[in-house]
C-alpha positions, 0 to 999 in steps of 0.5 A: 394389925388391922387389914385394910379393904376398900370398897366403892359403889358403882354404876356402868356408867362410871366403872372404869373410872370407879376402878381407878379410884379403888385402886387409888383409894388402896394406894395399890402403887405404894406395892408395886413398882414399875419395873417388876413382871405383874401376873394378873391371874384371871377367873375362868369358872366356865368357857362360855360367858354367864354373867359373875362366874369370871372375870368380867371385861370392865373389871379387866379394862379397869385394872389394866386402863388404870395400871396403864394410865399410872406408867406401869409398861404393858410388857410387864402385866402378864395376864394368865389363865389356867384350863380344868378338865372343864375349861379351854382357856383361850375359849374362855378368855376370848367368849368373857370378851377379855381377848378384845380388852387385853388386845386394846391396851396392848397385851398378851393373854397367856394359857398356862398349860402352855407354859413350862411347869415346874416341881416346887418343893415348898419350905411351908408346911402344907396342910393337906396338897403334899399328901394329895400330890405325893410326886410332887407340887407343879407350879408354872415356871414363871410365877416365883418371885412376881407380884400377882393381882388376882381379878374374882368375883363374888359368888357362892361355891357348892364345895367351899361356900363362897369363892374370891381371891384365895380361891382365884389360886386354885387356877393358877397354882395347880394342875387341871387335876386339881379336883382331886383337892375338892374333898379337902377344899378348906384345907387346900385354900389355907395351903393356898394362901401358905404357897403364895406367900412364899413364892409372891412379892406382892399379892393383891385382890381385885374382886367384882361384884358389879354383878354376884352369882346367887346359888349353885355356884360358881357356874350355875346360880343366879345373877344378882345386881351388886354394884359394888367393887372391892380391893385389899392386899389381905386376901383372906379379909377381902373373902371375907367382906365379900362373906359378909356381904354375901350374908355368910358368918365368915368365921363360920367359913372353914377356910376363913376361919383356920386362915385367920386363926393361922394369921394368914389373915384377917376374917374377922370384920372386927379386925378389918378397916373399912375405907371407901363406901359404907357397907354396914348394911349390906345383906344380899341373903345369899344361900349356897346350893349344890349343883347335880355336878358337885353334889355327885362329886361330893357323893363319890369323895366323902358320902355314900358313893365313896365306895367308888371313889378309886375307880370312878375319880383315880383310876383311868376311868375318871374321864366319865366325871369331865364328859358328865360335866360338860353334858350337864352344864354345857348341854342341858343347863345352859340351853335350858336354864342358863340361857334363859338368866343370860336373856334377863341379865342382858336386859339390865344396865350391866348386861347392855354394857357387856354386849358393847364389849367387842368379840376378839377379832386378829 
């Protein structure tokens, strides 16, 4: 059976409402009914803003106006966010301006470390997280049994290629020590996709590529105007128009590909329907890199530095690896290059629209 994926091109000036008509388009109400808790995981790559590495606000306010405006109750969308050992996530959600949004339409962010974790012993056979956890799987209490919307973006990704929905999981499913599943990171998406469909009612994707994130992602690439929105309850089809779009072989994508051959999923665009706007020949001619960050974690997990893995990533000492990627990025990168691409992208239509969205004041 075919998966569906919507797609429509958009402008700043007609984002909200284009949300709307996605979201119509995909007759995402059919999925969902009004009485049931929605989690609407967010996407936090960074604390500080740089345009497509999170959740953008408009792709937020368009999902929440257009649920809102269709009778779902504000009480029953429950946006969430995770930390990493990188990230803060009320920071994060109130520098992505998604505080002044969520404040607007009447909801509360909620920061998962706050929240009550549980052991989940999955039925599923996973492919590689019981061996890298072997005391156990911790999920947030809260999330079996809800439906989720996950809101990524689309952007490349120096240790899976590219990054959206399936992805958006890593933040909500794991603890923040879940780097330690980089070294295995096809296998831990499939397992991903394997998790959430035994706990979810109902999974659905919400991506943005208003505005896409070229190169060493999913913090330090370039912004590339994209104009363009997606929807689709198939995850691993979703990911995989996004490849595509991208200019990726998605079935060259290990993740991809073994979801597909899982039938997790379609990744094969042969086997995806196309509604909405005409995509056939859209290339972005993208081109993953590697930060010095993820480069030196894959140097010390699989290459010539692997023989200081135990000591440098699982042994008290790891405290170096987050305090490196904070001066790194945080420190040099930004002020130096990324403040810089954040002038430029503020000249653009998208980059005056994201300086019209206020900052969260109580």
């Amino acid at each position: 059976m075919k998966s569906r994926v919507a797609v429509l091109k958009t402008s700043p000036d007609t984002v909200l409402t284009d949300y709307q008509k996605l979201l119509r388009l995909i007759n995402y109400q059919e999925y969902f009914s009004k009485d049931q808790d929605i989690l609407i995981k967010l996407n936090l790559s960074w604390t500080k803003y740089f345009p497509a590495c999170s959740s953008q606000p408009w792709q937020v306010e368009g999902l929440v106006k257009t649920l809102l405006g269709d009778g779902y109750k504000p009480e029953k969308l429950l946006p969430v966010e995770n930390k990493t050992v990188v990230t803060d996530p009320w920071e994060g959600a109130r520098q992505n301006k998604w505080l002044s949004v969520l404040g607007k339409y009447g909801l509360k962010f909620i920061s998962l470390p706050e929240q009550k974790w549980i052991r989940y012993d999955f039925k599923t056979k996973l492919l590689k997280l019981n061996d890298i956890f072997p005391d156990g799987i911790y999920i947030p209490e809260m999330f079996p049994d809800k439906s989720i919307i996950h809101l990524p973006t689309i952007k490349t990704h120096g240790h899976s290629i590219t990054t959206g929905a399936i992805k958006n999981a890593f933040g909500g499913l794991l603890k923040e020590v879940r780097h330690y599943g980089h070294e295995f990171i096809h296998e831990v998406m499939v397992d991903l996709l394997l998790m959430q469909k035994e706990i979810h009612k109902t999974i659905f994707a919400v991506m943005d590529g208003t505005v896409c994130g070229d190169g060493a992602g999913p913090r330090t690439m370039k912004p590339f105007i994209g104009n363009y929105i997606l929807a689709s309850f198939d995850q691993v089809a979703i990911d995989a128009i996004a490849a595509r779009m991208m200019g990726f072989d998605p079935l060259a994508i290990p993740y991809l590909r073994m979801a597909s051959e899982m039938r997790l999923g379609n990744a094969d665009p042969k086997e995806i329907e196309m509604i909405g706007d005409d995509i056939a020949e859209v290339n972005f001619h993208f081109k993953t890199k590697r930060s010095f960050v993820i480069w030196g974690d894959q140097m010390l997990r699989k290459g010539f530095l692997r023989f200081l893995k135990r000591i440098a990533l699982h042994s008290p000492l790891w405290v170096w690896a987050p305090v490196a990627s904070n001066i790194y990025h945080d420190l040099l990168w930004y002020p130096i290059i990324g403040e810089k691409r954040i002038k430029e992208f503020k000249k653009t239509l998208w980059g005056k629209l994201f300086v019209t969205y206020q900052e969260f004041s109580k």
